[in-house]
PDB file as gemmi writes it, atoms N, CA and C in Angstrom:
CRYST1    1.000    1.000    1.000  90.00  90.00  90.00 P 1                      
ATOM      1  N   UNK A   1      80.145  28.192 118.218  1.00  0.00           N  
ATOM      2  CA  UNK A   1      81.446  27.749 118.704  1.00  0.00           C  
ATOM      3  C   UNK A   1      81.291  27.201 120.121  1.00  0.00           C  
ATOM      4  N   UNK A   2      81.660  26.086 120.228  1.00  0.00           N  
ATOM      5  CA  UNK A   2      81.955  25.096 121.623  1.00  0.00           C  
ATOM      6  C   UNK A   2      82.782  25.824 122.534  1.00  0.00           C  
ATOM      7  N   UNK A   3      82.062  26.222 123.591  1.00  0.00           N  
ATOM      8  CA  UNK A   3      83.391  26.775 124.411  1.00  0.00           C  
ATOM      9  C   UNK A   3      84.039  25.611 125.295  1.00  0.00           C  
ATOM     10  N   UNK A   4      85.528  25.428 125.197  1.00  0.00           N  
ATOM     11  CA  UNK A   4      86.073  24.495 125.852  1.00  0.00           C  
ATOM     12  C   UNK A   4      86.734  25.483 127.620  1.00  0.00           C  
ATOM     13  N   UNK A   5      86.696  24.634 128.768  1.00  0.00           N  
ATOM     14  CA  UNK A   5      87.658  25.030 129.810  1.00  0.00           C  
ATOM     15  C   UNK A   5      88.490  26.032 129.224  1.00  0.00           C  
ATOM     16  N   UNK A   6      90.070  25.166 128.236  1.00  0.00           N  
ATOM     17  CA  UNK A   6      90.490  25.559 128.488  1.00  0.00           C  
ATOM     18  C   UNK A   6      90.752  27.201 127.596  1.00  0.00           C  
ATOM     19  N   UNK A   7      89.661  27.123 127.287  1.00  0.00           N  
ATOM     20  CA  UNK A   7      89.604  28.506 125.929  1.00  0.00           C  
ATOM     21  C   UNK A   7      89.330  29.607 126.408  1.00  0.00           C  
ATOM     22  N   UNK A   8      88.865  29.737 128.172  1.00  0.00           N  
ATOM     23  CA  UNK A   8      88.664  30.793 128.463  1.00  0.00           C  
ATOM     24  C   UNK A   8      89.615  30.850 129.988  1.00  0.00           C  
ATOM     25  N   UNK A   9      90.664  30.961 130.026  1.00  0.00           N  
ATOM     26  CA  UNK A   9      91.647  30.723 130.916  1.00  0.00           C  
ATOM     27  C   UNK A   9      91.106  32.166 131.678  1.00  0.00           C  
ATOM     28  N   UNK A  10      91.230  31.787 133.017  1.00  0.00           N  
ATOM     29  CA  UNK A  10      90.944  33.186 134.010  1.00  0.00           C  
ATOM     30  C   UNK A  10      92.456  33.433 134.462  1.00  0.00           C  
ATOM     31  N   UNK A  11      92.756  34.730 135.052  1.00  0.00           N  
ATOM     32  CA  UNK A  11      93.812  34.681 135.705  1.00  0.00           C  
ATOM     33  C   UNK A  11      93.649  34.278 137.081  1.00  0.00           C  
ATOM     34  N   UNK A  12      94.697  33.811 137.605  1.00  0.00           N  
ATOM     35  CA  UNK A  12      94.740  33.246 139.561  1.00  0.00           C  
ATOM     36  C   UNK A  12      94.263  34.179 140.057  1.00  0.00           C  
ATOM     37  N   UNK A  13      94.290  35.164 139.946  1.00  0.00           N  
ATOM     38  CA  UNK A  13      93.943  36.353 141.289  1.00  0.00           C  
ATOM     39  C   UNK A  13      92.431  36.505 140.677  1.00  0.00           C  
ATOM     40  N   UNK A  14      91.441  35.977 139.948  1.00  0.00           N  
ATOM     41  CA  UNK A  14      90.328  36.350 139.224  1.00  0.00           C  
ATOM     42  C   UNK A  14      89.854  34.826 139.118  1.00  0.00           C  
ATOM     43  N   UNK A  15      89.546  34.204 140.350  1.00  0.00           N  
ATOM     44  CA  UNK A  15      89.341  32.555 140.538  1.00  0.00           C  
ATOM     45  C   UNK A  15      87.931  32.997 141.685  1.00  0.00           C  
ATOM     46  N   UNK A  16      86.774  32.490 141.099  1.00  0.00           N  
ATOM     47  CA  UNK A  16      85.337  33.037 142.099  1.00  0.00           C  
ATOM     48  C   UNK A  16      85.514  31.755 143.366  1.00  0.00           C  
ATOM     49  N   UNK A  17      85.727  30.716 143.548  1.00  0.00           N  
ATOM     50  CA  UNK A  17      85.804  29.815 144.256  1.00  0.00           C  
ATOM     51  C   UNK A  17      87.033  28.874 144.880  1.00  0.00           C  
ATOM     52  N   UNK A  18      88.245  29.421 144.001  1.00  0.00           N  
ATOM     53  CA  UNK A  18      89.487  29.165 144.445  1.00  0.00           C  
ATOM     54  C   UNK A  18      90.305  30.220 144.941  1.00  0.00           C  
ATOM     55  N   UNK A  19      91.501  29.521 145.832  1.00  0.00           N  
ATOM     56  CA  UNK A  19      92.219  30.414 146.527  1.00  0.00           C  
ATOM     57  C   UNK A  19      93.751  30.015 146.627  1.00  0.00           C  
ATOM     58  N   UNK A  20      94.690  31.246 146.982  1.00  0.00           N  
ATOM     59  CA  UNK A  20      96.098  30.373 147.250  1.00  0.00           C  
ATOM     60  C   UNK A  20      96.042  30.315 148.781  1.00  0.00           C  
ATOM     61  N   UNK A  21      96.712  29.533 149.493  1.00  0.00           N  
ATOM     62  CA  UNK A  21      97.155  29.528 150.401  1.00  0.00           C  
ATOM     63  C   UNK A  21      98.473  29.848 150.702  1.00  0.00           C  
ATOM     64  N   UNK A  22      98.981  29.911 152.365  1.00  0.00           N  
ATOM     65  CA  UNK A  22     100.370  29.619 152.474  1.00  0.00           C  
ATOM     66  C   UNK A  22     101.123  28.140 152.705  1.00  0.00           C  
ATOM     67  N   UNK A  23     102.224  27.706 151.906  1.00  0.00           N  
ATOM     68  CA  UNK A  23     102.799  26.587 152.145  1.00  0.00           C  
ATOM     69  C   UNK A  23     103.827  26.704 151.519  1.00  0.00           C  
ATOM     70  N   UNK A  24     104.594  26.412 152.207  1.00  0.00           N  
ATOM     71  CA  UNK A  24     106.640  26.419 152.187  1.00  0.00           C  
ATOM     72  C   UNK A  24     106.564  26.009 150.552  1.00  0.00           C  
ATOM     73  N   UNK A  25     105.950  24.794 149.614  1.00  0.00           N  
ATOM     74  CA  UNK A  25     106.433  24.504 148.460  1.00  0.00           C  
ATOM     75  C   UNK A  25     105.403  24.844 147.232  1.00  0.00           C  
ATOM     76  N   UNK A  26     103.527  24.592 147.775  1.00  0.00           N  
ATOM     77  CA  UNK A  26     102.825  24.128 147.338  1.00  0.00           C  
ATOM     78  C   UNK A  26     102.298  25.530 146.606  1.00  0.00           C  
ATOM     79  N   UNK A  27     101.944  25.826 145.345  1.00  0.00           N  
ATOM     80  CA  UNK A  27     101.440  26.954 145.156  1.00  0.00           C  
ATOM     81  C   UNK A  27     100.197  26.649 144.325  1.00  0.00           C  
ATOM     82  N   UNK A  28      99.498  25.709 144.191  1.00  0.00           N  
ATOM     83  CA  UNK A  28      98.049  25.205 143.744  1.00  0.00           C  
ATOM     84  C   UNK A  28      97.442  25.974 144.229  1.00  0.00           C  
ATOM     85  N   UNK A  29      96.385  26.184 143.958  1.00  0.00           N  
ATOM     86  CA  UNK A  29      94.957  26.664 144.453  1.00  0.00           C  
ATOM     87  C   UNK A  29      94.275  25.354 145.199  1.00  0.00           C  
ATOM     88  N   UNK A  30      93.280  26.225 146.653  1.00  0.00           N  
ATOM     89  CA  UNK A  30      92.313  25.484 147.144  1.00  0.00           C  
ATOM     90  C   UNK A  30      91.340  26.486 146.747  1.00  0.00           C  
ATOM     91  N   UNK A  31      90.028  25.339 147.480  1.00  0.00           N  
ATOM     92  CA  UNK A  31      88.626  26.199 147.255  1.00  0.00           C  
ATOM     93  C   UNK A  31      88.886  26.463 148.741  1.00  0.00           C  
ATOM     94  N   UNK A  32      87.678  27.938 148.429  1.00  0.00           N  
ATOM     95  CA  UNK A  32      87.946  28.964 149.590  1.00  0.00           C  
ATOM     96  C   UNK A  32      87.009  28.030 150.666  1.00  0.00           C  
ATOM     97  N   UNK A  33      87.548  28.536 151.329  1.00  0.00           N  
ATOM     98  CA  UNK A  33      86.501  27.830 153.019  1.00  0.00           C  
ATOM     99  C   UNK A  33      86.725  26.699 153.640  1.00  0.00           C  
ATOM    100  N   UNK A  34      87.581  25.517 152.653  1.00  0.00           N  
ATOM    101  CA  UNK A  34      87.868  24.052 152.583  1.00  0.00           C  
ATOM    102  C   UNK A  34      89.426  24.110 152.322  1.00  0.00           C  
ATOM    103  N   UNK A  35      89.257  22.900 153.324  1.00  0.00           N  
ATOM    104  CA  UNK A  35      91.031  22.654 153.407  1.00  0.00           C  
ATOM    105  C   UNK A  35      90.945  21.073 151.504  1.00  0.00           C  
ATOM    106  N   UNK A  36      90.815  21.344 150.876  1.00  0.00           N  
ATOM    107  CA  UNK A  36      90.440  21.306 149.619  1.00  0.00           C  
ATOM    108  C   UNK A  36      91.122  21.513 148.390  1.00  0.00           C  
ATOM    109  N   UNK A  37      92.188  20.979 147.776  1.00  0.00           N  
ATOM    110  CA  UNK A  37      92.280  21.397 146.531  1.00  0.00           C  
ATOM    111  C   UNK A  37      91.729  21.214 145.537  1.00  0.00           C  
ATOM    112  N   UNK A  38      92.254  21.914 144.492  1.00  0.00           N  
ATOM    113  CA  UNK A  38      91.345  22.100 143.318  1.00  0.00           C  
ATOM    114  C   UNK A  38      91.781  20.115 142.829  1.00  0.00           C  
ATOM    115  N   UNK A  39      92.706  20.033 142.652  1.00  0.00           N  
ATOM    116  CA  UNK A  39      93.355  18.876 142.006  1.00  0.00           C  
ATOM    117  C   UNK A  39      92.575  18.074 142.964  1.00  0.00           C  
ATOM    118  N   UNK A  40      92.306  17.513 144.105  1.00  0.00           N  
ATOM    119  CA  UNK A  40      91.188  16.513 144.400  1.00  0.00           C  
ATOM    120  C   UNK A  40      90.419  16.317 144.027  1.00  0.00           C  
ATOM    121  N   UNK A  41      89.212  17.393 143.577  1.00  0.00           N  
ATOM    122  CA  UNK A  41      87.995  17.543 143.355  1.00  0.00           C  
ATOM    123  C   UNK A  41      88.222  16.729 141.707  1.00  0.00           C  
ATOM    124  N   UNK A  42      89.355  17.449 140.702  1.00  0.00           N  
ATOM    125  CA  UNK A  42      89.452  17.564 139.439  1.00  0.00           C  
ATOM    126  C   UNK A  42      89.661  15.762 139.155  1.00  0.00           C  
ATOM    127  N   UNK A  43      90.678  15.025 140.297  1.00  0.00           N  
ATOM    128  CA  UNK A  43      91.572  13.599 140.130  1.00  0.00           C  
ATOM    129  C   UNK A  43      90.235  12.976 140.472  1.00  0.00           C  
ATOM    130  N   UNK A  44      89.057  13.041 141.662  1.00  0.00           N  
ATOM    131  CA  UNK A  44      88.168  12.519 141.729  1.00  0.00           C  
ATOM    132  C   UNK A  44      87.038  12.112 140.658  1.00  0.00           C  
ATOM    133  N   UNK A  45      87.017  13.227 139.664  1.00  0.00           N  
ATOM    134  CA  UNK A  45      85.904  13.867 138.507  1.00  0.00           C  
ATOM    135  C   UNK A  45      86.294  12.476 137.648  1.00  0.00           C  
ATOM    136  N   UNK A  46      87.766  12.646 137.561  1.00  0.00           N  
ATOM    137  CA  UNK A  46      88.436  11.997 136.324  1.00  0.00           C  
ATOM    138  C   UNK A  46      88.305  10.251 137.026  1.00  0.00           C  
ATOM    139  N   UNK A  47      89.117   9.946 138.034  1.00  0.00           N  
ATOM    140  CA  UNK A  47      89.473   8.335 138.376  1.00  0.00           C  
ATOM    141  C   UNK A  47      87.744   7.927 138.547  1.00  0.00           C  
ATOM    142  N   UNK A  48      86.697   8.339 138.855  1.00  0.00           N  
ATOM    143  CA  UNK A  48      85.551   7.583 139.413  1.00  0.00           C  
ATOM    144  C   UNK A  48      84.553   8.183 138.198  1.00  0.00           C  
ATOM    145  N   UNK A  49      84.858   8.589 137.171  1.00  0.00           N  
ATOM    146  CA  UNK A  49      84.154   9.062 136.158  1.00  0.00           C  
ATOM    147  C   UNK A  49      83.092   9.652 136.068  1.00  0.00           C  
ATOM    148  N   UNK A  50      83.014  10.828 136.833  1.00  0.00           N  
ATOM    149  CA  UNK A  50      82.087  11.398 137.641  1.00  0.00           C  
ATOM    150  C   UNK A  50      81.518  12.477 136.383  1.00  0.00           C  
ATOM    151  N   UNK A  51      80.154  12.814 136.459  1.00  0.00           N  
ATOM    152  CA  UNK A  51      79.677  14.323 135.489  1.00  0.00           C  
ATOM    153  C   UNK A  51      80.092  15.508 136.239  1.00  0.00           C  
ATOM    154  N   UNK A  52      79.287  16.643 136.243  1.00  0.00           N  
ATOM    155  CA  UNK A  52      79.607  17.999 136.952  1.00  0.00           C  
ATOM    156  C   UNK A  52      78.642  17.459 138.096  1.00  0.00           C  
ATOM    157  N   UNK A  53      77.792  17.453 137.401  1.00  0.00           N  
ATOM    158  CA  UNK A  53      76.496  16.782 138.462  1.00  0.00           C  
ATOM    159  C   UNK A  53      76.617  16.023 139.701  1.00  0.00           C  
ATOM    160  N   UNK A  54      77.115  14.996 139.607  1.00  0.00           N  
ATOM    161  CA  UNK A  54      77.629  14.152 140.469  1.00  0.00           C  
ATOM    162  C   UNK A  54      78.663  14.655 141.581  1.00  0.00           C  
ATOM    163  N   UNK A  55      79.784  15.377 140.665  1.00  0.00           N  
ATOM    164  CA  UNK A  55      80.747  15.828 141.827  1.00  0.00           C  
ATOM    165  C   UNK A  55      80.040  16.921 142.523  1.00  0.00           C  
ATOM    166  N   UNK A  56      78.997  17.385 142.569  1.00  0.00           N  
ATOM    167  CA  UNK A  56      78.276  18.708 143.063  1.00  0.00           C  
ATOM    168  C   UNK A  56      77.631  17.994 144.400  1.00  0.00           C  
ATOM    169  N   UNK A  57      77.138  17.142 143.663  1.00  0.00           N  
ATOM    170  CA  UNK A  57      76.352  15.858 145.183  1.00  0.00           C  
ATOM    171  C   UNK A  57      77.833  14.809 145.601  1.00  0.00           C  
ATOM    172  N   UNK A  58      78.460  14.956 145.378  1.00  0.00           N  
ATOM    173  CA  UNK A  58      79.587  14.066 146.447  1.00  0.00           C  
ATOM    174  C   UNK A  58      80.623  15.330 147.009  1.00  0.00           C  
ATOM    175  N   UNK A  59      81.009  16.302 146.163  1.00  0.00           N  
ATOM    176  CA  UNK A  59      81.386  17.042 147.416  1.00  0.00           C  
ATOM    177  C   UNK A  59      80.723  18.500 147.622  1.00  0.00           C  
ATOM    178  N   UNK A  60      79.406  18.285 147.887  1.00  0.00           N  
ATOM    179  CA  UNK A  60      78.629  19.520 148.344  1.00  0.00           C  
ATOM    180  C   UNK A  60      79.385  20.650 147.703  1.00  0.00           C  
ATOM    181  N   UNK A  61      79.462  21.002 146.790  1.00  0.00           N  
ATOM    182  CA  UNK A  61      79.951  22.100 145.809  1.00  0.00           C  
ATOM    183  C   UNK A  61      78.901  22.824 145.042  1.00  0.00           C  
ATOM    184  N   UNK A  62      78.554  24.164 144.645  1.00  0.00           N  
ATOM    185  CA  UNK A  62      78.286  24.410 143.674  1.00  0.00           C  
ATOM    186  C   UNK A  62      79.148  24.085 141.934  1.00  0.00           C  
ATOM    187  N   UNK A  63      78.065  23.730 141.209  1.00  0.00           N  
ATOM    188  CA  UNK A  63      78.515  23.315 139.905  1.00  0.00           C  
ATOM    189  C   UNK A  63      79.608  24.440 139.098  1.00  0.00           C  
ATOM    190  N   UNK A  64      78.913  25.850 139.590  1.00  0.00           N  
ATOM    191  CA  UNK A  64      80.512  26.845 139.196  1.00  0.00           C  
ATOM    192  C   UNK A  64      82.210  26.276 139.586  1.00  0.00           C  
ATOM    193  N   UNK A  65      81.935  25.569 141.163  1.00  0.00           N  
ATOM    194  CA  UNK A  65      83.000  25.723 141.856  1.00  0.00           C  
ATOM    195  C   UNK A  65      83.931  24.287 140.925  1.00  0.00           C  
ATOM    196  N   UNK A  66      83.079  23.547 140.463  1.00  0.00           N  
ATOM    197  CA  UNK A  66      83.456  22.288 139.746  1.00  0.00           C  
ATOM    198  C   UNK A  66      84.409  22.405 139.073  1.00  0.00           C  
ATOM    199  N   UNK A  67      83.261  23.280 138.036  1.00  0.00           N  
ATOM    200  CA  UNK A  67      83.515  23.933 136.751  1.00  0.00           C  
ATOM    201  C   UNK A  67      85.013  24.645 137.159  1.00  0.00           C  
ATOM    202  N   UNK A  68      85.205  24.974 138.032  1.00  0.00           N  
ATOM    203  CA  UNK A  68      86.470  26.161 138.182  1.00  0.00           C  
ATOM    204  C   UNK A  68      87.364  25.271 138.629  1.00  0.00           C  
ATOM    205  N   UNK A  69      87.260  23.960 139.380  1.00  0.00           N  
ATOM    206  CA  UNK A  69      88.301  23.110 139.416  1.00  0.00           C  
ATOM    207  C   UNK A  69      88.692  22.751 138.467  1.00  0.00           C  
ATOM    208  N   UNK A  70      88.086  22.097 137.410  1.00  0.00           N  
ATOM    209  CA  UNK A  70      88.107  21.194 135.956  1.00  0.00           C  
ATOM    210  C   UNK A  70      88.721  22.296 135.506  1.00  0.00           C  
ATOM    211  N   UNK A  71      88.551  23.720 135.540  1.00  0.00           N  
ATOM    212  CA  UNK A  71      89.305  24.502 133.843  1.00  0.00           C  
ATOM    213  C   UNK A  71      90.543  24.790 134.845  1.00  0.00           C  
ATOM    214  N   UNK A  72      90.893  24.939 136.216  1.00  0.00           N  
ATOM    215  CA  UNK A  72      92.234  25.635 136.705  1.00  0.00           C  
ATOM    216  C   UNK A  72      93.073  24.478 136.434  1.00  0.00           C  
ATOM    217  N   UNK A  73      92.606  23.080 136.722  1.00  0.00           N  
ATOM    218  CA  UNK A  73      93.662  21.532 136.908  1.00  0.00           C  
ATOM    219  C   UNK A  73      94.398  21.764 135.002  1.00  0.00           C  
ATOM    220  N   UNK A  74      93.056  22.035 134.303  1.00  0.00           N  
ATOM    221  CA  UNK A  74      93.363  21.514 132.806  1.00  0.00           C  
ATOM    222  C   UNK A  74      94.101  23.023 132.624  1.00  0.00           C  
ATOM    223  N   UNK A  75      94.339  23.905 133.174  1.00  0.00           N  
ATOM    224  CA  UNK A  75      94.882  25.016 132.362  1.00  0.00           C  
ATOM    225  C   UNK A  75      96.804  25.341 133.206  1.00  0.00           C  
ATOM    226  N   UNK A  76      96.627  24.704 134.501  1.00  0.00           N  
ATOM    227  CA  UNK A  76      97.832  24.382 135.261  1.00  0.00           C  
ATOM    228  C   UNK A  76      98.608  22.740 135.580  1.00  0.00           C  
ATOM    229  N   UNK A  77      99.007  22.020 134.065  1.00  0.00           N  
ATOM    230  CA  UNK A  77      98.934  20.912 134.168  1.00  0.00           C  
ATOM    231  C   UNK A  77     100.425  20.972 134.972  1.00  0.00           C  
ATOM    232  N   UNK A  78     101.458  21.701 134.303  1.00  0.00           N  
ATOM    233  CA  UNK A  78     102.684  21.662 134.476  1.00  0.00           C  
ATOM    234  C   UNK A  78     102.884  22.046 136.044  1.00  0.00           C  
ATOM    235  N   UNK A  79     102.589  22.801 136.242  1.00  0.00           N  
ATOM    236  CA  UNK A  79     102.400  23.298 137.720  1.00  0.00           C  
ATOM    237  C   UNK A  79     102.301  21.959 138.716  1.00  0.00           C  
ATOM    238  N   UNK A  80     100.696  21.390 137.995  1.00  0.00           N  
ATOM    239  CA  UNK A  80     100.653  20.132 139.368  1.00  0.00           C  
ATOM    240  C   UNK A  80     101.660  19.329 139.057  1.00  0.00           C  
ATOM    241  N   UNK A  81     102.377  18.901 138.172  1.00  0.00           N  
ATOM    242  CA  UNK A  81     103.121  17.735 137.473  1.00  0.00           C  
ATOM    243  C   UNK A  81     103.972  17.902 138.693  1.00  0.00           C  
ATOM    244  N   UNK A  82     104.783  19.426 138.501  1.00  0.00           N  
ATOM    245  CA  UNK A  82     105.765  19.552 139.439  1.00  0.00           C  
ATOM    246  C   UNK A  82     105.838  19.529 140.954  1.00  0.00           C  
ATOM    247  N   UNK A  83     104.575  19.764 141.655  1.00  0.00           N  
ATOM    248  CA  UNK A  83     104.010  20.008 142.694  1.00  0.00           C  
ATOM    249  C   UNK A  83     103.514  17.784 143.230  1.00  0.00           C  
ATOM    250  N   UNK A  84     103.122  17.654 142.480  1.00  0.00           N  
ATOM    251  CA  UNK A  84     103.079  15.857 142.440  1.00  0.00           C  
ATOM    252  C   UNK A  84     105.065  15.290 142.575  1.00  0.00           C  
ATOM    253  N   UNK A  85     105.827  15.650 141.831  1.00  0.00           N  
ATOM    254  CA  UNK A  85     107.048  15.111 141.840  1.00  0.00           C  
ATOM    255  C   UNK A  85     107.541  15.624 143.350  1.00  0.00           C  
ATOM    256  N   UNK A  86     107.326  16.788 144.137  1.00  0.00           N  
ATOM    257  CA  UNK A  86     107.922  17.423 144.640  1.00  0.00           C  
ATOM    258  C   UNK A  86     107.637  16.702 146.301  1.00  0.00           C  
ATOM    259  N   UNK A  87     106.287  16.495 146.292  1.00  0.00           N  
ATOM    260  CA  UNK A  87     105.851  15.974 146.785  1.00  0.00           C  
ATOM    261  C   UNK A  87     106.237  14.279 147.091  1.00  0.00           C  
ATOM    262  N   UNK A  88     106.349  13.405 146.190  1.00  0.00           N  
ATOM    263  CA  UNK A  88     106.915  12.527 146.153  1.00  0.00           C  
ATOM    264  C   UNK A  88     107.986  12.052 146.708  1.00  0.00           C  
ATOM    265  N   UNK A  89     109.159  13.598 146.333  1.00  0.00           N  
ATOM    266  CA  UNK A  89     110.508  13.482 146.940  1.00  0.00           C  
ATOM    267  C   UNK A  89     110.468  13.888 148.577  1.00  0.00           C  
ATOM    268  N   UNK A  90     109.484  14.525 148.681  1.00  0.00           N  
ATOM    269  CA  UNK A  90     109.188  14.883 150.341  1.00  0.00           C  
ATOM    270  C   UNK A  90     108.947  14.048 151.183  1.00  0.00           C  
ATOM    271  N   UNK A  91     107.716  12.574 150.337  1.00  0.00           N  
ATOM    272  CA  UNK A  91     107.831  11.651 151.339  1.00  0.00           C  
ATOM    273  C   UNK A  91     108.934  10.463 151.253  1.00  0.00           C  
ATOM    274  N   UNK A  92     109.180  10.543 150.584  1.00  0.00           N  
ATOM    275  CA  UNK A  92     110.034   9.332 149.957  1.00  0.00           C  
ATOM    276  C   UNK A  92     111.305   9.512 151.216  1.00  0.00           C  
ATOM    277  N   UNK A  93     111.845  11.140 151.749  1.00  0.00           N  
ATOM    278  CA  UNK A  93     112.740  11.608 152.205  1.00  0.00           C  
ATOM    279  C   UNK A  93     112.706  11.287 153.768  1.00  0.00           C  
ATOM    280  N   UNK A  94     111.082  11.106 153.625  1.00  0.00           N  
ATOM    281  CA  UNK A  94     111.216  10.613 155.317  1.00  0.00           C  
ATOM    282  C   UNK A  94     110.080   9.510 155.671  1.00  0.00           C  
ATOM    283  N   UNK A  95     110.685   8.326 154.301  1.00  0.00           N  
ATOM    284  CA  UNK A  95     110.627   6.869 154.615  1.00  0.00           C  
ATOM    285  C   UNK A  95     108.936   6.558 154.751  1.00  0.00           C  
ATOM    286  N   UNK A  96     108.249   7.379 154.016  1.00  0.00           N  
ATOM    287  CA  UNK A  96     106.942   7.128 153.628  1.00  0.00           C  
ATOM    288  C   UNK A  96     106.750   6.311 151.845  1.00  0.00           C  
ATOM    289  N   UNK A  97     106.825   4.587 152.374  1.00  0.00           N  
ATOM    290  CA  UNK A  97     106.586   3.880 151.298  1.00  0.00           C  
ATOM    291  C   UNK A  97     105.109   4.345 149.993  1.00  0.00           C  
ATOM    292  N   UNK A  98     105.179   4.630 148.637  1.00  0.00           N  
ATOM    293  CA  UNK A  98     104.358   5.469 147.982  1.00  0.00           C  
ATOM    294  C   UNK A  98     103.737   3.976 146.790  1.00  0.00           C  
ATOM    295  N   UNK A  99     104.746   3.061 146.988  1.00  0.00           N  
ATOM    296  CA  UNK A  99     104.342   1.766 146.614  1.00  0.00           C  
ATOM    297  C   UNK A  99     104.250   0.749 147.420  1.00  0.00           C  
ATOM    298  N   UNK A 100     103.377  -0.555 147.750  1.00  0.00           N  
ATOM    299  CA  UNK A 100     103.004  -1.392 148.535  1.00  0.00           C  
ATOM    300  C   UNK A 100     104.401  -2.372 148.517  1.00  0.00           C  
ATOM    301  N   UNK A 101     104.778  -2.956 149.411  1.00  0.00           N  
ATOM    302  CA  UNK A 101     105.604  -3.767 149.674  1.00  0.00           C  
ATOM    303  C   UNK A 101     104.986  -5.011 149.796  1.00  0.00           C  
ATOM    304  N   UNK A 102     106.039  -5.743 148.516  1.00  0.00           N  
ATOM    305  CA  UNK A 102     105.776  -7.068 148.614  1.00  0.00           C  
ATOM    306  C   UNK A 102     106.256  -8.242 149.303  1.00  0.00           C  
ATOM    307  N   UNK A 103     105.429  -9.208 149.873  1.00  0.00           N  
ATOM    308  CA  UNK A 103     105.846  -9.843 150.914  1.00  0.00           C  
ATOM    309  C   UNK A 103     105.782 -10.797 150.929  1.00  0.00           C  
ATOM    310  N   UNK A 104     106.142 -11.881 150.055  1.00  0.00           N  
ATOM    311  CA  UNK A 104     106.113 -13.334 149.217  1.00  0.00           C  
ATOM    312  C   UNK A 104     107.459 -14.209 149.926  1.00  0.00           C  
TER     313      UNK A 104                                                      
END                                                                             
């Protein structure tokens, strides 16, 4: 049997390389030691089509810590969804353009 990410879900408080922080909205996990979230490491893996390998040599990570980004992003989708919207409305609120302005 293939073990997939998300088949072996850890609980948050039982994360070897991630952590919560404090922040008024944000309740994601970072990696410990690095101002770092998990969802960077995970959006990087995915947009630049990166292996485990690769993201280990671009952001000086052990391959566990990867590994623990990739299964927390894929096992807390709803979480970031909301944490991405929330965010959005935060800058949007104080006139931080999130699309390029066209100037024709």
């Amino acid at each position: 049997m293939k073990l997939h990410f998300s088949d072996s879900i850890t609980p948050d408080n039982q994360w070897q390389y991630l952590e919560q922080r404090s922040h008024l909205w944000r309740k994601q996990l970072y990696l410990k030691g690095r101002r770092l979230k998990a969802f960077d490491v995970w959006m990087d893996i995915i947009v630049n089509k990166m292996t485990v390998e690769e993201a280990v040599e671009n952001w000086d990570l052990p391959a566990e810590a990867i590994r623990e980004c990739i299964q927390y992003c894929e096992t807390h989708q709803e979480l970031l969804q909301q944490e991405a919207a929330q965010e959005k409305v935060y800058l949007k609120e104080r006139g931080i353009l999130l699309e390029p302005k066209i100037t024709h």
